[in-house]
Biopython code that builds the backbone (N, CA, C, O; Angstrom):
import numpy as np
from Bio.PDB.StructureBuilder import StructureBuilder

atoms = [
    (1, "UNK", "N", (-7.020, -16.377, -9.406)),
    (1, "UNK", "CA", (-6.535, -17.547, -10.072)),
    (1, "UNK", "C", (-7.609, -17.983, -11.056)),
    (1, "UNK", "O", (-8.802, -17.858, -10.781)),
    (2, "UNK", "N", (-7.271, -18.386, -11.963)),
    (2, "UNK", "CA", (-8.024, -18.907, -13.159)),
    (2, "UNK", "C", (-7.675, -19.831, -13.612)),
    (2, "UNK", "O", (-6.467, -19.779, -13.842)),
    (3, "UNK", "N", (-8.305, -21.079, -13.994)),
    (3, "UNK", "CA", (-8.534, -22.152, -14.623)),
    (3, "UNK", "C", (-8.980, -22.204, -15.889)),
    (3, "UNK", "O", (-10.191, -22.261, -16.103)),
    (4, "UNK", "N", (-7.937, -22.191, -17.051)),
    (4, "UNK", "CA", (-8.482, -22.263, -18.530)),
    (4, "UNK", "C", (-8.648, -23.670, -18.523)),
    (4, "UNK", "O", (-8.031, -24.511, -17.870)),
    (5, "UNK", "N", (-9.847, -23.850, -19.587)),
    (5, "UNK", "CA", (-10.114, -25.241, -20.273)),
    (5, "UNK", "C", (-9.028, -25.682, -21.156)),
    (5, "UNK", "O", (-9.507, -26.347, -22.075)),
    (6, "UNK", "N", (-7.947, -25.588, -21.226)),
    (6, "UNK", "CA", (-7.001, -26.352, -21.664)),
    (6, "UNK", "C", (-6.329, -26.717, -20.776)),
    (6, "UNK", "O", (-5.205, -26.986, -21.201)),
    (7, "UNK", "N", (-6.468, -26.943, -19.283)),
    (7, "UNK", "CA", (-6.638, -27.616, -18.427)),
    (7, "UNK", "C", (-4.393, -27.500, -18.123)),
    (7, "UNK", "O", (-3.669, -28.491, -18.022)),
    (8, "UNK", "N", (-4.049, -26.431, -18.080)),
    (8, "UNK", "CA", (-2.628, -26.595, -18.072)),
    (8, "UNK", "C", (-2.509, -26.429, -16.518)),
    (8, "UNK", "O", (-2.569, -25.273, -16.099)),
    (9, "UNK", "N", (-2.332, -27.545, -15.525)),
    (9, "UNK", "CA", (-2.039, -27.031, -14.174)),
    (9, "UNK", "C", (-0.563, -25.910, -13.939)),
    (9, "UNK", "O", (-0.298, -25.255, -12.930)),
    (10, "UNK", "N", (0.361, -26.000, -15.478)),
    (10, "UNK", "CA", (1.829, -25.265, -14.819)),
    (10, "UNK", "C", (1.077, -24.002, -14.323)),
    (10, "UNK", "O", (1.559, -23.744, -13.220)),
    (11, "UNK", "N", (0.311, -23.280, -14.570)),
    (11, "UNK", "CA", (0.329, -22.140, -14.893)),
    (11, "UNK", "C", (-0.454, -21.741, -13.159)),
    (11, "UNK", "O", (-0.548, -20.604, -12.698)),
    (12, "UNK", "N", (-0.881, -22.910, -12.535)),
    (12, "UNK", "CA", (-0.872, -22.740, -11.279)),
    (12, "UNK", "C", (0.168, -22.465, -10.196)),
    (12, "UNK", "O", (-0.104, -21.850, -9.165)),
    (13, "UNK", "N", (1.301, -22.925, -10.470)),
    (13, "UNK", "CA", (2.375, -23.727, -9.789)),
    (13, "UNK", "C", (3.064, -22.689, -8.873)),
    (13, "UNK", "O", (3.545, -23.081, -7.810)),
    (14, "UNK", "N", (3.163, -20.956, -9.342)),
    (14, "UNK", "CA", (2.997, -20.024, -8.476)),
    (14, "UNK", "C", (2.474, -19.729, -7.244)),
    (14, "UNK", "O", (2.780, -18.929, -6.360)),
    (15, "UNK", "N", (1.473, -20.692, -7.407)),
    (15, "UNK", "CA", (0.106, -20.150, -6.400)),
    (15, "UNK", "C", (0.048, -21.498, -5.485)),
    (15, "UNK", "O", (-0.828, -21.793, -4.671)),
    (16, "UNK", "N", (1.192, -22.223, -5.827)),
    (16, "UNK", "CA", (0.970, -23.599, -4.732)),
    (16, "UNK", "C", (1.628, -23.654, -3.301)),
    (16, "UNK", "O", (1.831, -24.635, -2.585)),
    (17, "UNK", "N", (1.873, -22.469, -3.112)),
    (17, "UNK", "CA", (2.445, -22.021, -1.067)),
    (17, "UNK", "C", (1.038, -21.569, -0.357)),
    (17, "UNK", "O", (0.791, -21.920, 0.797)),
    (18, "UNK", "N", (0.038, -20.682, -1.209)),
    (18, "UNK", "CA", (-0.976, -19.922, -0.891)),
    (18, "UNK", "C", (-2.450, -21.144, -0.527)),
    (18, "UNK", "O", (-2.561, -22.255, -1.044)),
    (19, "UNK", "N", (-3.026, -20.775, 0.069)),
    (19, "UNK", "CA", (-4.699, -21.306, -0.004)),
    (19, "UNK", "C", (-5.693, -20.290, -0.280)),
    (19, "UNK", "O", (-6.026, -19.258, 0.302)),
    (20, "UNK", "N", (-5.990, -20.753, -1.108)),
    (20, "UNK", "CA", (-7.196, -20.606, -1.797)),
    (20, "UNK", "C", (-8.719, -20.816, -1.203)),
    (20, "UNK", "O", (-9.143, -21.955, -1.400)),
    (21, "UNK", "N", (-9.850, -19.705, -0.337)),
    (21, "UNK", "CA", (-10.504, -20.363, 0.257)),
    (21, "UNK", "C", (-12.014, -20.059, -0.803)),
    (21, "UNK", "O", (-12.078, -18.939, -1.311)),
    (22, "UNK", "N", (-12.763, -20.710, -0.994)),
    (22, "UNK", "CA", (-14.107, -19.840, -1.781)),
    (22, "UNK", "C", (-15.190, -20.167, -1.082)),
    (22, "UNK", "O", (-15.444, -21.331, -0.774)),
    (23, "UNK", "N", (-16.091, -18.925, -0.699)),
    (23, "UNK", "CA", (-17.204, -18.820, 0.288)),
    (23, "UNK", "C", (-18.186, -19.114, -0.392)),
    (23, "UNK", "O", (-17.747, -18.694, -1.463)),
    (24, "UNK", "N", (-19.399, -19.589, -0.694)),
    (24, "UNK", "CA", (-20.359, -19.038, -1.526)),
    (24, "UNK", "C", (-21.516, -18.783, -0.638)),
    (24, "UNK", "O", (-21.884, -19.579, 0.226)),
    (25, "UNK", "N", (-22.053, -17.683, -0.874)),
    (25, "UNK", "CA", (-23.005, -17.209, -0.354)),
    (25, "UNK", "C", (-24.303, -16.718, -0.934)),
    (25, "UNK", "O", (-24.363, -15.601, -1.448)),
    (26, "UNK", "N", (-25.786, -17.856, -0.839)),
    (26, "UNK", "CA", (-26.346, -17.480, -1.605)),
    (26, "UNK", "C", (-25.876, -17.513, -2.913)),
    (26, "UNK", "O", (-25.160, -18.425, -3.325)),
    (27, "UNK", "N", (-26.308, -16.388, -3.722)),
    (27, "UNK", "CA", (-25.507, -16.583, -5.864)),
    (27, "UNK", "C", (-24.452, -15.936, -5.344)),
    (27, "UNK", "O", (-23.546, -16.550, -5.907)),
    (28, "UNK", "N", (-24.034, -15.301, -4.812)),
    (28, "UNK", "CA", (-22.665, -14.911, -4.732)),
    (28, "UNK", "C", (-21.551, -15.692, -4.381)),
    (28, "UNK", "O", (-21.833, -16.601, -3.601)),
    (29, "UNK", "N", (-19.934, -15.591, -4.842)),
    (29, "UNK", "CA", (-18.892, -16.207, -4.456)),
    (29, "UNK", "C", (-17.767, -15.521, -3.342)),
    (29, "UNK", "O", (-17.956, -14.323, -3.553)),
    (30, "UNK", "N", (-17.087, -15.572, -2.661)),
    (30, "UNK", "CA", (-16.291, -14.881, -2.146)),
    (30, "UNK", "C", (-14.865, -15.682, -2.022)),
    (30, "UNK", "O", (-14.532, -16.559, -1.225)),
    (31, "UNK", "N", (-14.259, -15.165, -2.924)),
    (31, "UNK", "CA", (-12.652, -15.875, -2.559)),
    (31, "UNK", "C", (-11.633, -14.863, -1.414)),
    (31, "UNK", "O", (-11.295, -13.680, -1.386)),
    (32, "UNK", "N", (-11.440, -15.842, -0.711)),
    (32, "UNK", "CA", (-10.200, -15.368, -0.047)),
    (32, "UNK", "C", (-8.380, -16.198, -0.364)),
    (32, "UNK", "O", (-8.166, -17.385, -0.612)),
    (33, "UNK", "N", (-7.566, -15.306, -0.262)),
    (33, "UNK", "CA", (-6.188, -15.996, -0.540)),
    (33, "UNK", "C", (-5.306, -15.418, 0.629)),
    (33, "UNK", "O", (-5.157, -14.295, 1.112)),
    (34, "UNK", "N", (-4.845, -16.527, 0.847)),
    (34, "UNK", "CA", (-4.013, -16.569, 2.556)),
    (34, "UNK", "C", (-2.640, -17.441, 2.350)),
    (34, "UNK", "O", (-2.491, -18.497, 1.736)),
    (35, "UNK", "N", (-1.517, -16.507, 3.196)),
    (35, "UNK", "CA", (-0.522, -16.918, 2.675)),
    (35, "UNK", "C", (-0.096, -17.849, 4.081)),
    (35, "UNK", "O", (0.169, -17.031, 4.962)),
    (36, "UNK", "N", (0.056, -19.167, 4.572)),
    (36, "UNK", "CA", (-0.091, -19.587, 5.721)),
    (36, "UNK", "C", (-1.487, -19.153, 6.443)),
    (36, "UNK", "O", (-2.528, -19.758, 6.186)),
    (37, "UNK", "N", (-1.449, -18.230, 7.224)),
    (37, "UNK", "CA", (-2.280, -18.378, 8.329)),
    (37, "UNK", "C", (-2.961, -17.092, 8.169)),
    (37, "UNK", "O", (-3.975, -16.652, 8.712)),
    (38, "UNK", "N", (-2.134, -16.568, 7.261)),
    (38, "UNK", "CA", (-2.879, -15.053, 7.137)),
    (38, "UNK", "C", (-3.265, -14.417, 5.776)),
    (38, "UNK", "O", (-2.748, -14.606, 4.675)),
    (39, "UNK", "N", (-4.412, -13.529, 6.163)),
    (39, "UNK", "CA", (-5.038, -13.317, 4.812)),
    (39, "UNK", "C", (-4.396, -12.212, 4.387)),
    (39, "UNK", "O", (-3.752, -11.429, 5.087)),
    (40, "UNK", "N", (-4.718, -12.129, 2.395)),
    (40, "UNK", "CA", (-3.682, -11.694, 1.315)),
    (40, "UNK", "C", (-5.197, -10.726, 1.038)),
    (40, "UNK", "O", (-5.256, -9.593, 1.516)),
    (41, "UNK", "N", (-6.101, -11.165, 0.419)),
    (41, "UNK", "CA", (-6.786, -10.570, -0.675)),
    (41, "UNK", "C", (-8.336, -11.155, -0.746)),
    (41, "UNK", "O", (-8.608, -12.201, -1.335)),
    (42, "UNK", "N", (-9.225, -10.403, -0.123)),
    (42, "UNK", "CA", (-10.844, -10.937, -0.080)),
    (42, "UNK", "C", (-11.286, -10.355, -1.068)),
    (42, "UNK", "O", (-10.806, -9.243, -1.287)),
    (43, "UNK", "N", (-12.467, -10.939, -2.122)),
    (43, "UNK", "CA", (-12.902, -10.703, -3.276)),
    (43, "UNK", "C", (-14.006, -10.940, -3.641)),
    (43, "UNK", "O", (-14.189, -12.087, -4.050)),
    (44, "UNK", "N", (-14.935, -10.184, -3.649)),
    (44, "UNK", "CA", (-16.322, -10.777, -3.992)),
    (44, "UNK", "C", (-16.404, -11.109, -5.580)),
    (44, "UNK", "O", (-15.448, -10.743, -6.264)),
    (45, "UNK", "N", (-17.187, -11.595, -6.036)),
    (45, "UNK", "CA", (-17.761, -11.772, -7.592)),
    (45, "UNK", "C", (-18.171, -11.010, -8.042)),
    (45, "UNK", "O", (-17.899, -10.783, -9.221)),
    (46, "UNK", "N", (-18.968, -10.283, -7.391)),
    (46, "UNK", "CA", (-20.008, -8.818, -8.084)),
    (46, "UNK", "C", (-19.607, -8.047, -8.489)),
    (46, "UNK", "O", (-20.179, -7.445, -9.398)),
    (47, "UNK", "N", (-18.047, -7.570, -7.862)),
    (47, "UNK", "CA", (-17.529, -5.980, -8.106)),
    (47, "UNK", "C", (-16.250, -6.494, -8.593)),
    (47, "UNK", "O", (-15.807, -7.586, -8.238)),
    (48, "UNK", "N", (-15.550, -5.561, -9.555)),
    (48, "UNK", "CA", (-14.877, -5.376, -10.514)),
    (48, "UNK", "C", (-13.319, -5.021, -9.845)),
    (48, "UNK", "O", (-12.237, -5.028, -10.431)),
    (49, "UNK", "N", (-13.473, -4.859, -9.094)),
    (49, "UNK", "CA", (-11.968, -4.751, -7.919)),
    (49, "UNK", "C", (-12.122, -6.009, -6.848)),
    (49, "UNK", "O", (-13.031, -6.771, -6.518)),
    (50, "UNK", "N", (-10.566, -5.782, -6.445)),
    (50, "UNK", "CA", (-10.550, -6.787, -5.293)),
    (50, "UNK", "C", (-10.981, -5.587, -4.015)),
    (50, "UNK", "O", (-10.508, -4.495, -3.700)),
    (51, "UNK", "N", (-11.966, -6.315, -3.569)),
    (51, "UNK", "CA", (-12.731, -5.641, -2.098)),
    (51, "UNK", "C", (-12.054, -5.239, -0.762)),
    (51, "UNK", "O", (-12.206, -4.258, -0.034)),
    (52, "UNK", "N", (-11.210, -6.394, -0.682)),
    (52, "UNK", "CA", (-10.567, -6.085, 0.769)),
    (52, "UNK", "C", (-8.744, -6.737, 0.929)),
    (52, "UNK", "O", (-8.411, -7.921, 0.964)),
    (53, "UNK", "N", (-8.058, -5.820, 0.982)),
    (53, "UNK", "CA", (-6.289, -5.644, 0.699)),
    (53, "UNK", "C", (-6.283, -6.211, 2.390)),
    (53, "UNK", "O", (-6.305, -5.338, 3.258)),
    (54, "UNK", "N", (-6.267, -6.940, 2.601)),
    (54, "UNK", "CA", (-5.739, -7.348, 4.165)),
    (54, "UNK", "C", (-4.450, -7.287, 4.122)),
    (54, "UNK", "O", (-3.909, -6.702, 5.060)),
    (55, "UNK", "N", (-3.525, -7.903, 2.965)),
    (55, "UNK", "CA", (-2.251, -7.618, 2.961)),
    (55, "UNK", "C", (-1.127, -5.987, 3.671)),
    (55, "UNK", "O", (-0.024, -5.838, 4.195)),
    (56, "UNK", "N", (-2.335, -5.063, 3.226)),
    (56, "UNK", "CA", (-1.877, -3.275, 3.941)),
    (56, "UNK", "C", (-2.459, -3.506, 5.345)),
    (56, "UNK", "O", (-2.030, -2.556, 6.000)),
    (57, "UNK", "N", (-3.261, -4.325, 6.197)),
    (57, "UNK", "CA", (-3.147, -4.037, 7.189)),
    (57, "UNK", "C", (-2.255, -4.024, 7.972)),
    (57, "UNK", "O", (-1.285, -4.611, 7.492)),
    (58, "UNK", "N", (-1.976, -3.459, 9.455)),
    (58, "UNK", "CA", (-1.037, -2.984, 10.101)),
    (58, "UNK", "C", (-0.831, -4.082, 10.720)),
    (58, "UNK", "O", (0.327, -4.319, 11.061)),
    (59, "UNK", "N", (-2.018, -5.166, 11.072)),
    (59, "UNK", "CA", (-2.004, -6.317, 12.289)),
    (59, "UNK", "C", (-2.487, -7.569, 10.390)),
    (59, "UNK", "O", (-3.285, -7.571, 9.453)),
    (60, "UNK", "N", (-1.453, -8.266, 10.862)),
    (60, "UNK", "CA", (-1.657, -9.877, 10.406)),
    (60, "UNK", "C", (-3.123, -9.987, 10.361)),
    (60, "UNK", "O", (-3.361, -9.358, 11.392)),
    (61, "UNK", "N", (-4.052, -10.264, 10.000)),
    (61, "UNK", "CA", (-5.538, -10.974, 9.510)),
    (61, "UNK", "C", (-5.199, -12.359, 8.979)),
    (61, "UNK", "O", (-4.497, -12.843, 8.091)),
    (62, "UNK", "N", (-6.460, -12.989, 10.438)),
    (62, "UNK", "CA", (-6.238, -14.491, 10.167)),
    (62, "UNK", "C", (-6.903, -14.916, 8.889)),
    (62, "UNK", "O", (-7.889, -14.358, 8.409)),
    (63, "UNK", "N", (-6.230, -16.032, 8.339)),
    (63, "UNK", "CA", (-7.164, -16.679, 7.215)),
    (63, "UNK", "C", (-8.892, -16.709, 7.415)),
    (63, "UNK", "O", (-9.342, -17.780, 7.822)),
    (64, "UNK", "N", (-9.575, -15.932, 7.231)),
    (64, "UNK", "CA", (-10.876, -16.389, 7.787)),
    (64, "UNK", "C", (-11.859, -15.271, 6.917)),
    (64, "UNK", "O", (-11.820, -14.059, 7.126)),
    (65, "UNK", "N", (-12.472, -15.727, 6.214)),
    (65, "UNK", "CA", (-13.436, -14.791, 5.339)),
    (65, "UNK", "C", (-14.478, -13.949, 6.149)),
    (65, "UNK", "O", (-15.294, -14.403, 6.951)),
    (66, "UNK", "N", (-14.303, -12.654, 5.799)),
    (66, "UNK", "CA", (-15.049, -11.864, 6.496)),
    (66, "UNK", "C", (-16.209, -10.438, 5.844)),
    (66, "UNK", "O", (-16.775, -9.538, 6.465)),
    (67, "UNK", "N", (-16.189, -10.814, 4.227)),
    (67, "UNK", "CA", (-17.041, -10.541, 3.471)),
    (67, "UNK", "C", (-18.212, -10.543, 3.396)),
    (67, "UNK", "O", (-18.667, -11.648, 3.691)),
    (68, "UNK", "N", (-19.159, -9.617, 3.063)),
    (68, "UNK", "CA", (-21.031, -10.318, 3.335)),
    (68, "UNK", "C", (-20.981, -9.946, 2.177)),
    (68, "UNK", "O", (-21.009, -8.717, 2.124)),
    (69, "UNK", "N", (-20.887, -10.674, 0.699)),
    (69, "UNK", "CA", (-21.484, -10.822, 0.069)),
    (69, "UNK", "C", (-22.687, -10.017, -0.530)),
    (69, "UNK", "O", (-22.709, -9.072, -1.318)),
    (70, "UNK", "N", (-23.361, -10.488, -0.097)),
    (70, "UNK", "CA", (-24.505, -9.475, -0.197)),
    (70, "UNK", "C", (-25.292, -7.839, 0.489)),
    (70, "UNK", "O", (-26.350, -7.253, 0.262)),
    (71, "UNK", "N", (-24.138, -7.590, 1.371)),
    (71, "UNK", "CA", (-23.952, -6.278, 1.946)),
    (71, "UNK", "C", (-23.398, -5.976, 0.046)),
    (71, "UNK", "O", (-24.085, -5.478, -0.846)),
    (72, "UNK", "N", (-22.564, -6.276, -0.006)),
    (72, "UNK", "CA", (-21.306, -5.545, -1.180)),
    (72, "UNK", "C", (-21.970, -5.815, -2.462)),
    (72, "UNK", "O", (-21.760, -4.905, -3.263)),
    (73, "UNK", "N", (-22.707, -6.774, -2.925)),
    (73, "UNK", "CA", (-23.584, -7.201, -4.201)),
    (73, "UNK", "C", (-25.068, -6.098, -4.011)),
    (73, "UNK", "O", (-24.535, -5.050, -4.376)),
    (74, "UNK", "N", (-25.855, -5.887, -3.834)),
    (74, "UNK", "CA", (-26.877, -5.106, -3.517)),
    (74, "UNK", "C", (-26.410, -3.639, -3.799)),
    (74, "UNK", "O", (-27.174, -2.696, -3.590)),
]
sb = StructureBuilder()
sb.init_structure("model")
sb.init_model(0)
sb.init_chain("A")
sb.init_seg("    ")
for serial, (resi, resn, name, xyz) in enumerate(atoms, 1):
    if name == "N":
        sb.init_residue(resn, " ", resi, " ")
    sb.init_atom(name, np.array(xyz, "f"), 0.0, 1.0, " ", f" {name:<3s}", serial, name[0])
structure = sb.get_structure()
């Protein structure tokens, strides 16, 4: 999700069932997106892909960030 400085919230309005969680760790950020109770998509800042597809797992993954940051930045 992205926030332009022309400050248009419609362009959120997709994304308003989901939570949005952001870790920060140290300089690093880690977003997670969870649809209810369960996680969609973990993402560090550093790397150029999204890191971790919880969505393909076989078992539900609770909302709960489970990224180290700096394991994956380094």
């Amino acid at each position: 999700m992205h926030y332009e400085r022309t400050g248009d919230l419609s362009k959120l309005a997709p994304f308003n069932t989901y939570t949005l969680i952001i870790d920060v760790q140290k300089s690093n950020a880690v977003l997670l997106l969870c649809d209810k109770n369960s996680a969609l998509i973990e993402d560090v800042g550093c790397t150029a892909q999204s890191d971790i597809q919880h969505w393909q797992a076989k078992k539900a993954q609770r909302c709960e960030v489970t990224a180290n940051a700096q394991k994956l930045c380094n």
